[in-house]
N, C-alpha and C positions, 0 to 999 in steps of 0.2 A: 504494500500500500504506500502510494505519495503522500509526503507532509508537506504544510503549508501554512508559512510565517509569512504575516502581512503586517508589517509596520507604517504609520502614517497619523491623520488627524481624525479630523471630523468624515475627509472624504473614503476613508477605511471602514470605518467601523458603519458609515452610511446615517449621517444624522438625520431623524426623523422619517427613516424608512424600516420595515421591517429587515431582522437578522438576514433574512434569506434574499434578498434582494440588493443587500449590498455589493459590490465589484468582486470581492472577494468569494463570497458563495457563490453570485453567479457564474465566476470564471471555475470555480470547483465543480459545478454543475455540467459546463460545458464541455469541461475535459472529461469527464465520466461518462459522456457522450459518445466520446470519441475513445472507451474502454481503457481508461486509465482510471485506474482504483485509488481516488484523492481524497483521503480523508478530510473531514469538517475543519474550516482555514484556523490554525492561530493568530488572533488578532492581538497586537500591542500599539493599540491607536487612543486619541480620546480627541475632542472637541475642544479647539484654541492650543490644540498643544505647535510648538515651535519647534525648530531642530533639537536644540539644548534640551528642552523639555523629554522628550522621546530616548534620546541619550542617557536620561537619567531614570525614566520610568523601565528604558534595557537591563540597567542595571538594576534596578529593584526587583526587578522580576526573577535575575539569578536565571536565565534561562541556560540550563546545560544541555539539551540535548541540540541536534543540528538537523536539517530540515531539508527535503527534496528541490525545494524550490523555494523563494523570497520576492515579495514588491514591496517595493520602498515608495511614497509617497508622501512630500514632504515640502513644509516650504509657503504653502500658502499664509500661515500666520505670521511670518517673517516679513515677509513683502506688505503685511495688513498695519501689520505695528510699524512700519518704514526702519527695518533691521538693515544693518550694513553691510553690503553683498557678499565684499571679503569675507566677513565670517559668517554668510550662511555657506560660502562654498569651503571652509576649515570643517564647518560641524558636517554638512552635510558626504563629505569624503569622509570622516572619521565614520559617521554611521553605514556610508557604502564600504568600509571595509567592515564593521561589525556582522554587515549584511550575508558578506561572502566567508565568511567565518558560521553563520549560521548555516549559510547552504555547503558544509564543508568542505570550504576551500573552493569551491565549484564556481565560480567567475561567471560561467555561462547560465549559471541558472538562479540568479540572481535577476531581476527586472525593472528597472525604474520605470516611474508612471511620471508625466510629465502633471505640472501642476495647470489646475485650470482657472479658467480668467472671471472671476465672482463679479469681476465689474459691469458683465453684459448682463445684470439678472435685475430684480426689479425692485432688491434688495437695496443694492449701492446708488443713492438719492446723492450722496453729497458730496462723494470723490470725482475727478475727472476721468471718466472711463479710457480716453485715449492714453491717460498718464498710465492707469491702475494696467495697461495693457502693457505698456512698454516695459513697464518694471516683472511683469510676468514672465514676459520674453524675454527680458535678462535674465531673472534668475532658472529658466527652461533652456535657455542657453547654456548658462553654468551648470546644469543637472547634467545637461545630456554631454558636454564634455564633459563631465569628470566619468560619468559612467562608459563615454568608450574607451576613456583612455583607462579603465580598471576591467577593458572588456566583459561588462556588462550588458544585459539588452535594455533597448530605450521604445516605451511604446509612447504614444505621442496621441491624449486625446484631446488637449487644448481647442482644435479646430470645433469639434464637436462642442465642448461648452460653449462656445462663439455662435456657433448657429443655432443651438437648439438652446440657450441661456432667456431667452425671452419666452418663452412657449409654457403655458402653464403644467403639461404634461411631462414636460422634461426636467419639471422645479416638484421640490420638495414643500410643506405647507409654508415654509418660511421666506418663500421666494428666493431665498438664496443657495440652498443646497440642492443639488441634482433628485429626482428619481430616480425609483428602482429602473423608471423605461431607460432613463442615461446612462445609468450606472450598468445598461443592458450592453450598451455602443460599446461601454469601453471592453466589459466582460467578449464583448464579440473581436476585439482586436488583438485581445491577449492573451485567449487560452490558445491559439492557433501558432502563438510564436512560442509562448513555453510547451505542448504538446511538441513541435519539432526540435526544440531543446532536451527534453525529456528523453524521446525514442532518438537524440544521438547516438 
């Protein structure tokens, strides 16, 4: 049977959606589809959590054993609170090496999720959405280099929050957080690329 450790925020754990609906399940779901026996995800996420945050919730949790596969998703708190890029690209390399340490040593089967842009939703009234984009796309710039230079895989759903960010079906009760239908998109983008990681 596959394990599966998902670290991140609010958009991990799936705020204000049901368990089974989050990215996480639903990418477990899909792979099981596809007759890979993926046990129920381990999540170590919460709501407002930051890189440092999540760093330090790893370590509380003392996790010893190490895991088939990992997505990392992280980041959007940083950019919300106007953190300092340099150091979310320090914490966020220290936790993509924690990452690949959990998927034992296994580089490839580790998965960054790229972060999405909260500004197109109908939540964000007060920020400049062209600014809140820009800064997304730097710090989705600095993910996705640090993760191929730790040859890592980069799935990439930003676009998707961009288009479907205004839709009420694709928003959670809070207009800010995705649905299980979003949290569908991305599930359909990355069990496809960890399933041929998987059967390497």
């Amino acid at each position: 049977m596959y394990s599966y450790l998902a670290l991140g925020d609010s958009y991990t754990i799936g705020e204000q959606v049901p368990m089974d609906e989050n990215f996480p399940y639903q990418t477990a779901a899909l792979l099981r589809e596809q007759k890979l026996d993926v046990a129920a995800p381990v999540i170590v996420a919460k709501t407002g959590w930051t890189t440092d945050e999540l760093a330090m919730a790893i370590r509380e949790h003392n996790i010893m054993e190490t895991f088939s596969f990992v997505t990392l998703l992280i980041g959007v708190n940083n950019q919300y609170h106007g953190r300092d890029l340099d150091n979310y690209k320090e914490e966020f390399t220290q936790l993509l090496d924690q990452a690949i340490v959990f998927a034992n040593g296994h580089a490839r089967h580790v998965f960054v999720v790229s972060i999405p842009d909260w500004g197109v939703t109908p939540f964000n009234k007060d920020r400049d959405k062209a600014q809140v984009a820009k800064e997304i796309d730097d710090y989705n710039s600095a993910n996705k280099e640090i993760a191929e230079a730790h040859k890592c895989h980069y799935v990439d759903i930003t676009d998707s929050t961009r288009t479907n960010g205004t839709t009420d079906a694709f928003l959670a009760e809070d207009k800010l957080h995705p649905s299980g239908k979003e949290y569908a998109v991305w599930a359909e983008r990355l069990a496809p690329v960890i399933a041929k990681a998987l059967k390497a």
